[in-house]
Backbone bond lengths (Angstrom), bond angles and torsions (degrees), N, CA, C in turn:
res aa  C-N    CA-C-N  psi(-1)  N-CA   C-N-CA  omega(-1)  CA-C   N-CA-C  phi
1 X - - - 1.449 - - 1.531 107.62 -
2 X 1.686 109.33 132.20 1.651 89.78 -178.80 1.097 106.59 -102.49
3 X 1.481 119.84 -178.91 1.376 133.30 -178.49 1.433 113.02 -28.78
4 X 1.362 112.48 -87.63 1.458 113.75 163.16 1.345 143.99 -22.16
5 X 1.018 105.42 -29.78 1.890 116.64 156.33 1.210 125.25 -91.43
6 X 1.281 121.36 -3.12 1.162 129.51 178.71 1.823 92.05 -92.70
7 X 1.302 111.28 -68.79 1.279 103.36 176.63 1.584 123.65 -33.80
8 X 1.355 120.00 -63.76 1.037 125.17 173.05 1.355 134.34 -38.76
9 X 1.643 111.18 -33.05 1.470 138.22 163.09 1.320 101.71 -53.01
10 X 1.529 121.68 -66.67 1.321 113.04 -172.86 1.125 136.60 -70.22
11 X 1.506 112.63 -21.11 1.189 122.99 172.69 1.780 105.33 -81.36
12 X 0.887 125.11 -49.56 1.589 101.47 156.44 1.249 135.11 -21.99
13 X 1.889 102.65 -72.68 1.334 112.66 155.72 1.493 124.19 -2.76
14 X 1.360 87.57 -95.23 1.909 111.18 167.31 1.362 119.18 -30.48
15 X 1.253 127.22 -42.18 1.511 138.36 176.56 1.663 117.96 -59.02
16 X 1.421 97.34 -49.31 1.010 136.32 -168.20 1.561 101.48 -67.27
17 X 1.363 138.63 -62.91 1.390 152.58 148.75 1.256 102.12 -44.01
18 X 1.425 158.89 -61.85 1.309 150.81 -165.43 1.689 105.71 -65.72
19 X 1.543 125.55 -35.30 1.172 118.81 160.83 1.533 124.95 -96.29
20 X 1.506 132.67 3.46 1.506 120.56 134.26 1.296 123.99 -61.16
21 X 1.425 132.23 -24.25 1.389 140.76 154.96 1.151 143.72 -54.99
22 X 1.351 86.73 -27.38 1.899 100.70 -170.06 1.618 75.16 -101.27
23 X 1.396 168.10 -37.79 1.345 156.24 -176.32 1.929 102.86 -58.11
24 X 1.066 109.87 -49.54 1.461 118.98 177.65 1.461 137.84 -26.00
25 X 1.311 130.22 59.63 1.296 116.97 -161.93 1.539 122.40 -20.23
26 X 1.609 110.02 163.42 1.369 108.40 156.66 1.705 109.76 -122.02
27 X 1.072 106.61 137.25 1.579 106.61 -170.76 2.033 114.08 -106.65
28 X 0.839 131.84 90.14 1.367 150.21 -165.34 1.947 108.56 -93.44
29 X 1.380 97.50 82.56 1.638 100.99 164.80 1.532 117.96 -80.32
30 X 0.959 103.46 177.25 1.750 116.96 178.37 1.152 126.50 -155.09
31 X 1.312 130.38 170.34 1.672 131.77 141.63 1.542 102.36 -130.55
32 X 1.374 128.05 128.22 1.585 117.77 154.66 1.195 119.78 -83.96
33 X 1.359 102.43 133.94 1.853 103.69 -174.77 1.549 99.77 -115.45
34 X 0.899 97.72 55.78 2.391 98.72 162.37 1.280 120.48 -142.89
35 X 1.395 113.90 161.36 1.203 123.52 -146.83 1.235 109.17 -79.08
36 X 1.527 120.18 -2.62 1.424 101.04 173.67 1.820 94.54 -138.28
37 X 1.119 93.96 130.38 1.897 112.85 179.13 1.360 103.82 -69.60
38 X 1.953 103.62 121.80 1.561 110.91 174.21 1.092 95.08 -155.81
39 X 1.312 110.36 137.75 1.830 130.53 164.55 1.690 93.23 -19.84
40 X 1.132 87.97 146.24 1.489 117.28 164.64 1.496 103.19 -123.63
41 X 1.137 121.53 138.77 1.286 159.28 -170.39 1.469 126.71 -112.70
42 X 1.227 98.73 141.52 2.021 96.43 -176.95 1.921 80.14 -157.91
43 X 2.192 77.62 126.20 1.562 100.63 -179.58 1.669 102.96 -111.25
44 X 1.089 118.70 151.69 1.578 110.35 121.29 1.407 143.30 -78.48
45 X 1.241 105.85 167.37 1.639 93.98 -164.46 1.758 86.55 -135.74
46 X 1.227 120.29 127.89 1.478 126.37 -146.12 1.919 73.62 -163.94
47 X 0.983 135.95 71.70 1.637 119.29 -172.35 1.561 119.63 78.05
48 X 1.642 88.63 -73.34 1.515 81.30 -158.85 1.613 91.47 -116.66
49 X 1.267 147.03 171.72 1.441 137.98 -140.74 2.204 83.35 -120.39
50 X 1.827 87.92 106.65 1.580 85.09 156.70 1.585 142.34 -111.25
51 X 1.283 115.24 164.01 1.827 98.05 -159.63 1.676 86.80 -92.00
52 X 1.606 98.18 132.31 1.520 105.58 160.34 1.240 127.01 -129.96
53 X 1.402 134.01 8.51 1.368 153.13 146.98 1.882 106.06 -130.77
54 X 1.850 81.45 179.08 1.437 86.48 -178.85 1.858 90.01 -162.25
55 X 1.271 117.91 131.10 1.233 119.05 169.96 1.210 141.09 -110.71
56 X 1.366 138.26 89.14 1.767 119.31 -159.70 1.660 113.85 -86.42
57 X 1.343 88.34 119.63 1.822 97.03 -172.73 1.978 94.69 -57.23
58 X 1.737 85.49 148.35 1.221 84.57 151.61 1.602 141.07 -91.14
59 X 1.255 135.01 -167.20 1.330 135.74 175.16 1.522 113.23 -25.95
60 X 1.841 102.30 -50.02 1.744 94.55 -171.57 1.073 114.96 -101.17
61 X 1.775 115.99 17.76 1.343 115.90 163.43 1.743 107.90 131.81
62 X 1.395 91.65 -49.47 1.596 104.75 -171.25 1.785 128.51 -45.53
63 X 1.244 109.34 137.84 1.742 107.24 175.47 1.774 92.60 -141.84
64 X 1.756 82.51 -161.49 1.613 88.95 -166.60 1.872 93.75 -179.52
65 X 1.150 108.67 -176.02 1.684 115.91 -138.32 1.568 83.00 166.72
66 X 1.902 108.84 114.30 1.556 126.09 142.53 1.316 101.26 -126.43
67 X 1.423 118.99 136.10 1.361 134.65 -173.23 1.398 117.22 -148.93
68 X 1.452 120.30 139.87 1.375 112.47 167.81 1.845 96.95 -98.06
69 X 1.431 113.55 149.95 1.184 102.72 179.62 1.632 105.68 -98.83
70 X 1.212 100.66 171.67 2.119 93.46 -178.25 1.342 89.36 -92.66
71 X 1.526 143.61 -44.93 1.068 130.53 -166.84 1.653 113.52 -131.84
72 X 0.923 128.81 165.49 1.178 136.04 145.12 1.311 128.67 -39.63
73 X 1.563 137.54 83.35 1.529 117.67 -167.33 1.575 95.31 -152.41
74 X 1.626 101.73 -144.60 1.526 119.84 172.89 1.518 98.79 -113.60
75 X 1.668 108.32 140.81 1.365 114.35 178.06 1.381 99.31 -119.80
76 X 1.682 114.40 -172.60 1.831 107.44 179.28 1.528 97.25 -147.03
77 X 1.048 121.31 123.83 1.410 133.37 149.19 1.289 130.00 -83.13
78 X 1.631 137.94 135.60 0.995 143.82 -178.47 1.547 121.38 149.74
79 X 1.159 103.25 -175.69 1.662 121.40 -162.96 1.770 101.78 -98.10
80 X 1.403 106.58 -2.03 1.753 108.16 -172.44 1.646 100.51 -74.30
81 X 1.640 107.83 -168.73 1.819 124.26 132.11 1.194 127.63 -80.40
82 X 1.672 102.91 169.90 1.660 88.85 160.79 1.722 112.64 -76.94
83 X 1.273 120.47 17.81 1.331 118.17 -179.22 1.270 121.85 -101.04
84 X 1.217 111.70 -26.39 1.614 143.13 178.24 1.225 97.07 -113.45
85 X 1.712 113.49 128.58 1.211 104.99 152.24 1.397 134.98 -134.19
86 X 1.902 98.31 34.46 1.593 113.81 155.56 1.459 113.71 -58.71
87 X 0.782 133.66 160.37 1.808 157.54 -168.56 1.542 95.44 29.92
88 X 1.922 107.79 64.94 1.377 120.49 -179.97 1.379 101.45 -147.65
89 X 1.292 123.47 124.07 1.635 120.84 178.22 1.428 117.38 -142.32
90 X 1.148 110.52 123.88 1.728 136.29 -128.22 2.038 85.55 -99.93
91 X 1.448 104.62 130.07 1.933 117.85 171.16 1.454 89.97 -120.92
92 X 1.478 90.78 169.10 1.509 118.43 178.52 1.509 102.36 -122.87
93 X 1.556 108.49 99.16 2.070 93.60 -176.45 1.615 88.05 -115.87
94 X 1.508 91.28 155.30 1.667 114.94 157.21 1.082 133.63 -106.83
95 X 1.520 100.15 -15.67 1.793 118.83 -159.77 1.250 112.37 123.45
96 X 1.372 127.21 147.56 1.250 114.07 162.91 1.539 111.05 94.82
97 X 1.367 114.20 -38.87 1.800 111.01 171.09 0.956 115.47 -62.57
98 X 1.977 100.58 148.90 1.956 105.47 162.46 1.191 75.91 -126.42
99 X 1.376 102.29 154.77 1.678 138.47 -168.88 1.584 90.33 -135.98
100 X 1.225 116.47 134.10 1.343 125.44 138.04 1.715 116.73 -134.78
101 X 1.676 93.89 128.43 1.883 103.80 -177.36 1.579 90.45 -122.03
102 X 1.500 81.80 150.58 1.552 105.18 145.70 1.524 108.60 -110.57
103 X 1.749 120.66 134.07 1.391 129.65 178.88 1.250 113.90 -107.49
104 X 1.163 127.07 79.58 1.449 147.61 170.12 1.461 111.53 -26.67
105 X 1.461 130.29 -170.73 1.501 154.29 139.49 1.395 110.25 -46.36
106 X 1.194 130.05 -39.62 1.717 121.10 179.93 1.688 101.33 -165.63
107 X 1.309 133.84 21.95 1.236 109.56 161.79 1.707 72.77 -174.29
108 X 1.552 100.63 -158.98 2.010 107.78 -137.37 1.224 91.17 -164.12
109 X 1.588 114.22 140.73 1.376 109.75 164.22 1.490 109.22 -137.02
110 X 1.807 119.44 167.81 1.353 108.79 -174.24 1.363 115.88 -112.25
């Protein structure tokens, strides 16, 4: 096999794995811990930050988010808008992630 087909092999390869990945859900649990109960939200961010789910915790707080993403990018979770983006906290998915946060009073941990 010469050089060149070998390359070509792999770079297929590679192609080939970057779109079983990008098919891959990402699955995003939670609990909100503040004093006042509000949808949680999951945007894309394509420019300008758009809403593409929405989750209402239950009683003890908890939500959740399965998504295929269209692309590879930064997404945003939180209780904000896309206009505001205090009680908004920005991931990087490809596919394939589980996230679990807790979304506090003013910041979030994982």
């Amino acid at each position: 096999m010469n050089i060149h087909k070998k390359l070509y092999a792999t770079a297929l390869l590679l192609s080939l794995s970057a779109a079983v990945l990008a098919q891959m859900p990402v699955q995003i649990t939670g609990k909100l811990n503040k004093k006042r109960v509000t949808a949680v939200k999951l945007f894309k961010v394509d420019g300008k930050p758009e809403e593409i789910a929405s989750s209402t915790p239950t009683a003890e707080g908890k939500f959740g988010f399965a998504f295929y993403p269209e692309t590879e990018g930064l997404y945003v979770v939180g209780t904000g808008n896309a206009n505001s983006p205090s009680d908004n906290y920005t991931f990087y998915f490809k596919g394939g992630e589980k996230l679990a946060v807790i979304i506090n009073e003013n910041n979030y941990e994982l």
